[in-house]
C-alpha positions in Angstrom: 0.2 -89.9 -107.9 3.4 -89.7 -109.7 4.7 -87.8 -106.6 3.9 -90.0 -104.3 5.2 -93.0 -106.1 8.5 -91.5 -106.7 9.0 -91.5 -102.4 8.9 -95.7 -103.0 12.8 -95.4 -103.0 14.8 -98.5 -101.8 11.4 -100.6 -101.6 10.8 -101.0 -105.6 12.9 -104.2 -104.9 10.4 -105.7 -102.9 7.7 -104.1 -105.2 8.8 -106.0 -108.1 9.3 -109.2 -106.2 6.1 -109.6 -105.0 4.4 -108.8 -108.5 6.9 -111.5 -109.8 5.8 -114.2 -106.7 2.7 -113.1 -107.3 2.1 -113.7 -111.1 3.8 -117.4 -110.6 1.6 -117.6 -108.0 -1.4 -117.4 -110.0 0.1 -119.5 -112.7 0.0 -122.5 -109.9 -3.2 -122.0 -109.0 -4.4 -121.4 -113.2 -3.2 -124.9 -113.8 -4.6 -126.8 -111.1 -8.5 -127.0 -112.5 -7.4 -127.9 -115.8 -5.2 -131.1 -114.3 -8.5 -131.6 -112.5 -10.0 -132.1 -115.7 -7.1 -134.8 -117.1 -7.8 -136.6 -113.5 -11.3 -137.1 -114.6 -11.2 -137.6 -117.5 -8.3 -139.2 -118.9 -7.9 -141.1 -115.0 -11.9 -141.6 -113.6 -13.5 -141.8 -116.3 -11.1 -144.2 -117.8 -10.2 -146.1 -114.7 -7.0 -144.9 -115.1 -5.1 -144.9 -111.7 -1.5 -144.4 -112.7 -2.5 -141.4 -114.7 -4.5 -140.1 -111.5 -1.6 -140.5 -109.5 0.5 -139.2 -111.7 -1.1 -136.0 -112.1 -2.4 -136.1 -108.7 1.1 -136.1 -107.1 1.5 -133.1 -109.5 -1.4 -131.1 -108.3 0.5 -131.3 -104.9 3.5 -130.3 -106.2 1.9 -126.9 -107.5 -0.4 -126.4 -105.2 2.6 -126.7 -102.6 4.3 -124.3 -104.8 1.7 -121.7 -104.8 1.6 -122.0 -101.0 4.9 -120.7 -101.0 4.5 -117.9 -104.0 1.7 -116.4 -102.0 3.4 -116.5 -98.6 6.3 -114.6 -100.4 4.3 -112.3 -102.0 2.7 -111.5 -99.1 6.1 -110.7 -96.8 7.0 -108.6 -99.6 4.0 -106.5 -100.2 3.4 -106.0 -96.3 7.8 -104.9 -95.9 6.5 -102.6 -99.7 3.6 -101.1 -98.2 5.2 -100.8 -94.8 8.3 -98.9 -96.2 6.6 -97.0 -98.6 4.5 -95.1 -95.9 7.7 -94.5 -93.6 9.3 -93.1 -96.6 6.3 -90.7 -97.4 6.1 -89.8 -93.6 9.7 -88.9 -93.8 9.8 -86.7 -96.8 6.5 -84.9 -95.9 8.0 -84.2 -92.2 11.4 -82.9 -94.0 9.3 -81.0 -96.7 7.3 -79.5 -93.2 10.6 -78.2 -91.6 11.8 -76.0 -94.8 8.3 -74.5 -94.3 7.8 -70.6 -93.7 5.4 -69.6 -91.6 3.1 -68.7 -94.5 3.3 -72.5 -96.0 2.3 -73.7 -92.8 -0.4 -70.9 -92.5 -1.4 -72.6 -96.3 -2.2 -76.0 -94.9 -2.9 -75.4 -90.9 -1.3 -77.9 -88.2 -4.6 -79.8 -87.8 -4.4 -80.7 -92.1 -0.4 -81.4 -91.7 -1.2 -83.6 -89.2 -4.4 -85.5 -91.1 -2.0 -85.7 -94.0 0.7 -87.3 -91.9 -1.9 -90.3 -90.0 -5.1 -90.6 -91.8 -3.8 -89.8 -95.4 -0.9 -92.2 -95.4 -2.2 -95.1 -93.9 -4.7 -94.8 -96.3 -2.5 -94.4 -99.2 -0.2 -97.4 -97.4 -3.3 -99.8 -97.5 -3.6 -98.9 -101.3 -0.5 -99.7 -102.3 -0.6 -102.7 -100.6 -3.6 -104.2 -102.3 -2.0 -102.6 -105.8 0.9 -104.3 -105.7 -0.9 -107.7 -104.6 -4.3 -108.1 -105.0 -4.6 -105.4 -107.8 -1.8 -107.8 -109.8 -3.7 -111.2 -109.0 -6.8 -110.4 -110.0 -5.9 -109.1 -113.4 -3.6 -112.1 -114.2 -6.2 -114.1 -113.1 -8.4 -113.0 -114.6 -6.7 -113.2 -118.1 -5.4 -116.2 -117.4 -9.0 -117.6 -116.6 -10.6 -116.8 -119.4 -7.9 -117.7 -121.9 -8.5 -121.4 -120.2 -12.1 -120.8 -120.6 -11.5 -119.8 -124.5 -9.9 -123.0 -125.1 -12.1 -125.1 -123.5 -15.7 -123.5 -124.7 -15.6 -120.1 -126.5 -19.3 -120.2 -127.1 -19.1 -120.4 -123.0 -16.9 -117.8 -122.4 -19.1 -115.3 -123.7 -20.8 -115.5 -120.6 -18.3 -114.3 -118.7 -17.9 -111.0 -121.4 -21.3 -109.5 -120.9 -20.4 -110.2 -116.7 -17.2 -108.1 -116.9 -18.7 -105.5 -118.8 -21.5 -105.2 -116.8 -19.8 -104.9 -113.9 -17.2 -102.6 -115.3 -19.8 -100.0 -115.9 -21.3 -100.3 -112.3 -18.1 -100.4 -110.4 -16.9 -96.9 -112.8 -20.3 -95.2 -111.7 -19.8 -96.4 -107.8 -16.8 -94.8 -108.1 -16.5 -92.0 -109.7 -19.7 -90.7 -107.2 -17.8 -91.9 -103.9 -14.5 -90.3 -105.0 -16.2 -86.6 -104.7 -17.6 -88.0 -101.0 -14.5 -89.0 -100.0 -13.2 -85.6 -100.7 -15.3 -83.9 -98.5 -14.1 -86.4 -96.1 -10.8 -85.9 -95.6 -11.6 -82.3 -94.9 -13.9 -82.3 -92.0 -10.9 -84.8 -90.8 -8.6 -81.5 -90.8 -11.6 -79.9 -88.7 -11.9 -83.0 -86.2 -8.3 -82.9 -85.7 -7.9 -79.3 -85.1 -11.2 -79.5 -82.7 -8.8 -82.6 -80.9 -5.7 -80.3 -80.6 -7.4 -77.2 -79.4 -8.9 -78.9 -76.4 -6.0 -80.6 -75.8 -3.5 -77.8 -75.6 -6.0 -75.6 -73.8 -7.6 -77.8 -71.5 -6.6 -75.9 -68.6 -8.8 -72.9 -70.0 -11.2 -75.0 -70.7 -11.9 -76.3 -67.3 -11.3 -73.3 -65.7 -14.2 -71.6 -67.3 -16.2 -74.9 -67.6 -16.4 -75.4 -70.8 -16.0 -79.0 -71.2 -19.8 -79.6 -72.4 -19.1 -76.9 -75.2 -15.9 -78.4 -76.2 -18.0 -81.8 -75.9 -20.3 -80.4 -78.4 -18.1 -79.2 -80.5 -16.1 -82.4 -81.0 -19.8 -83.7 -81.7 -20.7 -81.9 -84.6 -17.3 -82.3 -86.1 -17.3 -86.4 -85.5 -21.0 -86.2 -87.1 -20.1 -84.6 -90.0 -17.4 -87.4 -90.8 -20.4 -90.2 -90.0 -22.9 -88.1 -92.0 -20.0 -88.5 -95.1 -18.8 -91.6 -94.7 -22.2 -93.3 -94.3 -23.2 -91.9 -97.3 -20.3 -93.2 -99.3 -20.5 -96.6 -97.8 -24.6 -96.5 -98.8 -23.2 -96.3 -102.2 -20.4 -98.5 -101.7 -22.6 -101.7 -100.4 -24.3 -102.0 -103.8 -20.8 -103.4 -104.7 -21.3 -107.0 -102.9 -25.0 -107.8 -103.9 -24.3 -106.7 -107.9 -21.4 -109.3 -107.7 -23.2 -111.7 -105.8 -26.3 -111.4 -109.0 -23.6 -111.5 -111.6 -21.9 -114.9 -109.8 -24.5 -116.4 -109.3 -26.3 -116.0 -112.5 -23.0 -117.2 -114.3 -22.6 -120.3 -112.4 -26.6 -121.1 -113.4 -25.9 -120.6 -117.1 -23.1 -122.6 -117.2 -24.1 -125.4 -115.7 -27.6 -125.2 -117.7 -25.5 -125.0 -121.3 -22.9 -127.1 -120.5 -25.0 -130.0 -119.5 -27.0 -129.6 -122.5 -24.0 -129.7 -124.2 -22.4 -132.9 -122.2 -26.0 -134.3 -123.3 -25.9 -133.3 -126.7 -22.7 -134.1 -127.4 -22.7 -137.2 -125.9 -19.5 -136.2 -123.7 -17.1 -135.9 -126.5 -16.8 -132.5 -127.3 -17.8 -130.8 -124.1 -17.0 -133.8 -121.1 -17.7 -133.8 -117.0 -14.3 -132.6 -116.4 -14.6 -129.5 -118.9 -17.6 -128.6 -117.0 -16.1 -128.5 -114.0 -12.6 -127.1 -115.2 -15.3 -124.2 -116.4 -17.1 -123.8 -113.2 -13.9 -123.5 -111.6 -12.8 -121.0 -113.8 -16.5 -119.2 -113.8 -15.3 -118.4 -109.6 -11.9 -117.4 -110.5 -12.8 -114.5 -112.4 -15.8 -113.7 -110.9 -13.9 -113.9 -107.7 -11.3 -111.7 -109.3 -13.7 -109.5 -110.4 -15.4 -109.2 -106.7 -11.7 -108.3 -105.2 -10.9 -105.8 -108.4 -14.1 -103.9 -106.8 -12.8 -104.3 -103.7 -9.3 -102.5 -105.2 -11.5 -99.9 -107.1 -13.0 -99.2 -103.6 -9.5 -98.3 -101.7 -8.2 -96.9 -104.7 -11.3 -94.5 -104.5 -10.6 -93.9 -100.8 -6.9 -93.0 -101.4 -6.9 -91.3 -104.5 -8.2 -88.1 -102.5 -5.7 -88.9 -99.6 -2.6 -89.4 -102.6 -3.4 -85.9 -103.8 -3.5 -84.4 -100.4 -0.1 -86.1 -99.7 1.2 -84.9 -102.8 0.2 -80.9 -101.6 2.5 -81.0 -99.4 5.0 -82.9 -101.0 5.1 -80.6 -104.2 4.8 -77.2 -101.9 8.2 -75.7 -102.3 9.2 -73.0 -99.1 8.7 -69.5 -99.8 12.0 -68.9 -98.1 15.3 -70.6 -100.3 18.8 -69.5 -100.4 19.9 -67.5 -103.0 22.5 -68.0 -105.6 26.2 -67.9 -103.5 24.7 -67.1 -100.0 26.7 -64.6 -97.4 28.1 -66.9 -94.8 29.0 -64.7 -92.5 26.9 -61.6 -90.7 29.5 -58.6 -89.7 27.5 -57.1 -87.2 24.1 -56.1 -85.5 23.1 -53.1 -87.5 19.8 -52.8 -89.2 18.5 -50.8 -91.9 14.2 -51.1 -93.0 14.5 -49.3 -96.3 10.7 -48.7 -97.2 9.5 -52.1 -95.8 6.2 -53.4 -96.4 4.8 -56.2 -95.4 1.3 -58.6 -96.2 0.7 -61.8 -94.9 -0.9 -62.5 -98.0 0.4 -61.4 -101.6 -3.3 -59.2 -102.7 -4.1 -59.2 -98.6 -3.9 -56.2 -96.3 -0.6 -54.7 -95.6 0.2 -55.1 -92.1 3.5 -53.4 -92.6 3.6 -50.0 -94.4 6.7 -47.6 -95.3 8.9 -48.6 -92.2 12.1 -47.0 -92.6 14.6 -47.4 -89.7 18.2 -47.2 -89.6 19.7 -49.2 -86.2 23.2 -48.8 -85.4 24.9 -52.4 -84.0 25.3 -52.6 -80.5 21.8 -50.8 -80.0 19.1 -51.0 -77.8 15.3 -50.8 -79.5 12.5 -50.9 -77.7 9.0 -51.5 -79.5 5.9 -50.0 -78.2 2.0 -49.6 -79.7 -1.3 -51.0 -79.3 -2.6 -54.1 -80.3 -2.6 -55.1 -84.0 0.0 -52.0 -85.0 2.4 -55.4 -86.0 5.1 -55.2 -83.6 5.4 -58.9 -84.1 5.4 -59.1 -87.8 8.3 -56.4 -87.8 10.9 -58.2 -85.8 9.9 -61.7 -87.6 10.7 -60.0 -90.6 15.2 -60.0 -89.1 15.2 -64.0 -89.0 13.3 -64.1 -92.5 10.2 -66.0 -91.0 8.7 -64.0 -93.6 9.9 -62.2 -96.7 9.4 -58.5 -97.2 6.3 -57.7 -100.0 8.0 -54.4 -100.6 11.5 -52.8 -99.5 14.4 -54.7 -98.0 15.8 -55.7 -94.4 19.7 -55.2 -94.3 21.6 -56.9 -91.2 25.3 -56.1 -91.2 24.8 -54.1 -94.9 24.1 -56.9 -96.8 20.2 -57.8 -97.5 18.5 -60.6 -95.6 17.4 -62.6 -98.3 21.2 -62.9 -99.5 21.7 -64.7 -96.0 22.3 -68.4 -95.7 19.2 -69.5 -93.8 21.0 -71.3 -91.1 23.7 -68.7 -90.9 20.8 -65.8 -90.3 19.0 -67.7 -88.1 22.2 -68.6 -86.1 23.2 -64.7 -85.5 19.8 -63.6 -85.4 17.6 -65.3 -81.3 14.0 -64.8 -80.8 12.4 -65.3 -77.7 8.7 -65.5 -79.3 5.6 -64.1 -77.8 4.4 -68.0 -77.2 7.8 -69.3 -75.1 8.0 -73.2 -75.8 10.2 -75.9 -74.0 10.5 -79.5 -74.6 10.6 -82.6 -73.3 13.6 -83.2 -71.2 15.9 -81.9 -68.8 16.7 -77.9 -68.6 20.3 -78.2 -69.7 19.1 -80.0 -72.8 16.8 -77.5 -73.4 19.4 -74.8 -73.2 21.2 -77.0 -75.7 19.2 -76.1 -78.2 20.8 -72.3 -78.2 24.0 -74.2 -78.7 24.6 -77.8 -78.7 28.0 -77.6 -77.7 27.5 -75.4 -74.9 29.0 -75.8 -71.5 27.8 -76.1 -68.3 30.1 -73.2 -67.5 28.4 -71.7 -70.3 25.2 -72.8 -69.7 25.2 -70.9 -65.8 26.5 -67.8 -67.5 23.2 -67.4 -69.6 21.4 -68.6 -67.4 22.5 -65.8 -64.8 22.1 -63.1 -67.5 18.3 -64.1 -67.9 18.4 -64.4 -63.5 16.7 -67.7 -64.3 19.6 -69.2 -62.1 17.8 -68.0 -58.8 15.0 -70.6 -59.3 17.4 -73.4 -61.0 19.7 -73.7 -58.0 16.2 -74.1 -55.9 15.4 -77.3 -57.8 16.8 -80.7 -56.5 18.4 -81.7 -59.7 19.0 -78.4 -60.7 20.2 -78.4 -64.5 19.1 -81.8 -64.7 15.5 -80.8 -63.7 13.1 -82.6 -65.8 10.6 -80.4 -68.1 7.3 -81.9 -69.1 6.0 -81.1 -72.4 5.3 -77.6 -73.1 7.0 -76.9 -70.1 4.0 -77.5 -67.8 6.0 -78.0 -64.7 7.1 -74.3 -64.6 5.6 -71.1 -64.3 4.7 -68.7 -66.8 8.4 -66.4 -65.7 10.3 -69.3 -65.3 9.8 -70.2 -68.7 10.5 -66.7 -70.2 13.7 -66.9 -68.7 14.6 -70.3 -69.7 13.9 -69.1 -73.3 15.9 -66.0 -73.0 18.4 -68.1 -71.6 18.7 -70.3 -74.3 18.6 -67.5 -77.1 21.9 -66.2 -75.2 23.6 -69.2 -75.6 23.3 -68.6 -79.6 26.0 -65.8 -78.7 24.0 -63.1 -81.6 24.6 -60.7 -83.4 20.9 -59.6 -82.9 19.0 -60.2 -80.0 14.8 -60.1 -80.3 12.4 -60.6 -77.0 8.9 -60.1 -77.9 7.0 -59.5 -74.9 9.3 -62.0 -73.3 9.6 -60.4 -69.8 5.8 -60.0 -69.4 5.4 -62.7 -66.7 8.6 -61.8 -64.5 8.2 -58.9 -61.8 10.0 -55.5 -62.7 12.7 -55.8 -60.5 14.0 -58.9 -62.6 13.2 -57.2 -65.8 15.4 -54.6 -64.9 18.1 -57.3 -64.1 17.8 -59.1 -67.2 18.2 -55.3 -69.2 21.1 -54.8 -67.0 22.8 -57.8 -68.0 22.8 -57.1 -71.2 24.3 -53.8 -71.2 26.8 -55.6 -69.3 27.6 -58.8 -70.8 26.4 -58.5 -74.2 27.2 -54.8 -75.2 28.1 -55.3 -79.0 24.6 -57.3 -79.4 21.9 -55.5 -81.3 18.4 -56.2 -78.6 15.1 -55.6 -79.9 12.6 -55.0 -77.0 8.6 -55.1 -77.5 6.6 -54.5 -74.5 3.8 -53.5 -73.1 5.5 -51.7 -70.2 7.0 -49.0 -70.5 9.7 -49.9 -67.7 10.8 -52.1 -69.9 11.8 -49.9 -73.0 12.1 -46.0 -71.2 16.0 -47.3 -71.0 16.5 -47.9 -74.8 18.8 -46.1 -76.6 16.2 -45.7 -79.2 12.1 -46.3 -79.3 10.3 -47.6 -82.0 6.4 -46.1 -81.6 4.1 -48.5 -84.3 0.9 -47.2 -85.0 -1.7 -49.5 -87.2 1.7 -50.7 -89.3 3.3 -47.4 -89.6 5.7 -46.1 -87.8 5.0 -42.9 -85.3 7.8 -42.0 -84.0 11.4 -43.0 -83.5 13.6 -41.4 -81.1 14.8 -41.6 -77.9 12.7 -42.0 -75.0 13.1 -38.3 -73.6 12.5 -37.0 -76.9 9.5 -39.1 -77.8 8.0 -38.1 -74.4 8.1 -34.3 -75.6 6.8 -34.7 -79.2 4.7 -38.2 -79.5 1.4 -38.5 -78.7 1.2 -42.3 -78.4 3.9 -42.4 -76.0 3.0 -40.0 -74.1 -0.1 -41.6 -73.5 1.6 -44.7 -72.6 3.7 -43.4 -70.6 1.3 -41.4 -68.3 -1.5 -44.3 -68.4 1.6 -46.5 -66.8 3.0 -44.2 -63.9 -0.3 -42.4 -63.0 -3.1 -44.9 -64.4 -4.4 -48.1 -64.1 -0.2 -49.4 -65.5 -1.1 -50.8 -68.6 -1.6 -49.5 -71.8 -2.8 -52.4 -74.0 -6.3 -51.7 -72.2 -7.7 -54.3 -74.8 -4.8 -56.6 -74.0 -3.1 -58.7 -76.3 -0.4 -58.6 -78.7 0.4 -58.3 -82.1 
């Protein structure tokens, strides 16, 4: 909680204020049944008019006044409440993009994305009935029963055994619906993630007809979060017929003492008005009491989002600049010395005893079947993940001594999944460089022969993409990525599987290019065809996350096994080896 709290920044201003318009506010409204009482008694009863004026006019006065406490109070704790959620939105999303891929692996996108909605306007809605209603009913609360003290304390105890009756109820409500909401809050991760997969896939969905399975799907995970949440309210609607009992039963026995004592007494030391001051009190904390439970009830709710907030708040990256980072990369060349690699610390290694030394300037090509962690190797350049065992050098210096930015700057991927924004193409390309030109922009574009199709469009390089690129084929979009990884100008260039969905004529363009335009630039290749890589200077053969061989092509076509297969499965087979297709 303390966390979450501390992201209230700029906002504790208005915090304060509305505890401080709030507790007048109360004061005002404290008051009011005890000049009530002088009215009838001292005015009424009496026959009094000047004094019932007098205090009459007053009881508009601070009634008026109360008015405009509350209204206050209220602008402040909704601006509060308000800010408070846009500043936890705002640190969890900044938190999100130090992530490595293994922190977001930690959480899933469906959870970062419950955390981000569901989870903060529930914490949001909290705060906003701490800071108000939480602070009102307290005060008056206190406040009532110190009236209630001085007006009858043999009274008052009536209202003791209420509040600790109901304090012992509302702790057992809610100490049983705080474990319900925690389930919760996790079948909302899996109704999410249910959403986002349909959505994102839809076109596989209805092209195998699959909607009613989807459907179902979506069912069972909605049902779950009924099944939960009905139990937890079937606890939770005790609340209002316990404080309905407890009210009622209070009003009853004060109004049977106290007349009794009004009789008894003969009106002088328990008169009308103190009755009805008391009454009036009697629904002030018992009203306060009903909206405490009412507090105790969100605060129960958000407790379990708060601590899922503050997850991701507290996660610190995996991935951090060192101590007096290198700013600068030299060059392209690339040493694995004794690299392994597990996605998870005591998990399986995917990566085992790669040792590779890459000259700058050369060209790699990565071949082997799936799982044998192509992919994991190259992500390991950027530092999308850190090594378990070894070290990655780029330029002689080790990648974890790297500035982040700086790495990543000198170091383009075109990933297996290509994705492109909202917007046009040239501000998609701008994300390679943001201070590219167009002159610029048509270069790289040319190298990755995603011009050709460009200059077809109407608006050319002011073509609109949809999101995720939908308006473009599968090719167009590799080379639009590849594109804008050129315009990063690198030191090391990586393109996993990123020329799968173009023809082999432009593959062989795009290869041609850059032995042409980008000679000094280190390229890692991974394929599944062997077109693609038989031109490398070097190939890297990966075989269940070791390595196989590592020569050049002719070579590795006399002495490994693997590659041999490829190869002859590719120029006199069915031309692809991946038979169980995929990648790693």
């Amino acid at each position: 909680m303390k966390t979450v709290l501390h992201q209230l920044g700029r906002y504790k201003r208005d915090t304060l204020l509305c505890i401080g318009l709030t507790t007048f506010e109360v004061i005002m409204e404290i008051l009011l049944p005890f000049i009530t009482s002088i009215i009838i008694d001292q005015g009424l009863e009496a026959s009094n008019l000047p004094v019932v004026y007098r205090y009459g006019i007053l009881m508009v006065v601070m009634a008026f006044l109360s008015l405009v406490f509350g209204a206050l109070a209220g602008k402040f704790a909704a601006s509060a409440s308000a800010g408070f959620a846009a500043n936890l939105r705002e640190s969890i999303y900044s938190n999100i993009q130090t992530f490595s891929f293994s922190n977001i692996d930690k959480f899933s996108v469906p959870g970062l994305v419950t955390r981000m909605t569901t989870d903060i306007t529930n914490v949001q809605n909290a705060f906003m009935m701490l800071i108000r209603i939480a602070v009102r009913s307290p005060l008056m609360l206190i406040f009532s029963y110190a009236m209630c003290l001085i007006i009858s304390p043999s009274l008052s105890l009536t209202f003791l055994i209420a509040v600790v009756f109901l304090a012992v109820v509302l702790g057992v409500i809610m100490v049983v619906t705080m474990k319900i909401f925690n389930q919760v809050f996790s079948k909302y991760d899996d109704l999410n993630e249910s959403v986002q997969e349909n959505v994102s896939a839809i076109r596989v969905v209805k092209a195998y007809v699959r909607e009613k399975f989807e459907g179902e799907k979506f069912r069972k995970a909605s049902e779950n979060v009924r099944n939960l949440l009905m139990r937890a309210e079937l606890i939770l609607a005790w609340n209002a017929p316990l404080m309905q009992l407890t009210v009622y039963s209070c009003i009853l026995l004060i109004s049977w003492i106290g007349a009794q004592l009004i009789v008894s007494s003969g009106a002088t030391t328990f008169t009308t008005g103190d009755l009805m001051s008391m009454l009036s009190y009697c629904m002030n904390i018992l009203m306060s009491l009903m909206m405490l439970s009412m507090v105790f009830v969100m605060i129960t709710m958000s407790a379990a989002s708060a601590k899922r907030v503050a997850e991701v708040l507290d996660e610190q990256s995996d991935l951090t600049n060192g101590e007096d980072p290198v700013m600068e990369v030299r060059d392209g060349s690339v040493k694995f010395d004794h690299v392994s690699f597990a996605y998870k610390k005591d998990g399986e290694k995917a990566l085992e005893d790669i040792d590779l030394d890459i000259k700058s300037g050369e060209t790699i090509g990565i071949i082997g079947g799936t799982g044998s962690a192509k992919s994991s190797l190259v992500q390991l350049l950027p530092r999308l993940y850190d090594v378990t065992e070894g070290s990655v050098t780029i330029g002689g210096v080790d990648v974890r001594r790297y500035d982040l930015d700086t790495l990543r700057n000198n170091v383009a991927m075109v990933l297996q999944k290509n994705e492109l924004f909202s917007g046009t193409i040239a501000e998609n390309l701008r994300w390679g460089n943001p201070d590219a030109t167009d002159a610029e922009i048509e270069d790289a574009c040319k190298q990755a022969c995603a011009d050709e199709f460009i200059e077809r469009f109407p608006d050319k390089y002011q073509t609109h993409i949809e999101q995720g690129g939908n308006n473009v084929s599968g090719g167009q979009k590799q080379r639009l990525c590849i594109a804008r990884a050129l315009l990063k100008k690198p030191r090391i260039l990586i393109l996993d599987d990123s020329t799968s969905a173009v023809d082999t004529a432009t593959d062989a363009k795009i290869r041609h290019s850059f032995a042409e335009k980008i000679p000094g630039t280190t390229v890692f290749i991974i394929a599944q065809r062997i077109s693609s890589v038989e031109n490398a200077d070097k190939v890297l053969v990966l075989d269940n996350g070791r390595v196989s061989g590592f020569d050049t092509p002719a070579n590795l076509l006399k002495t490994n096994a693997i590659y041999q297969d490829v190869y002859n499965s590719q120029t006199k087979g069915s031309g692809d080896f991946d038979e169980k297709g995929g990648e790693a």
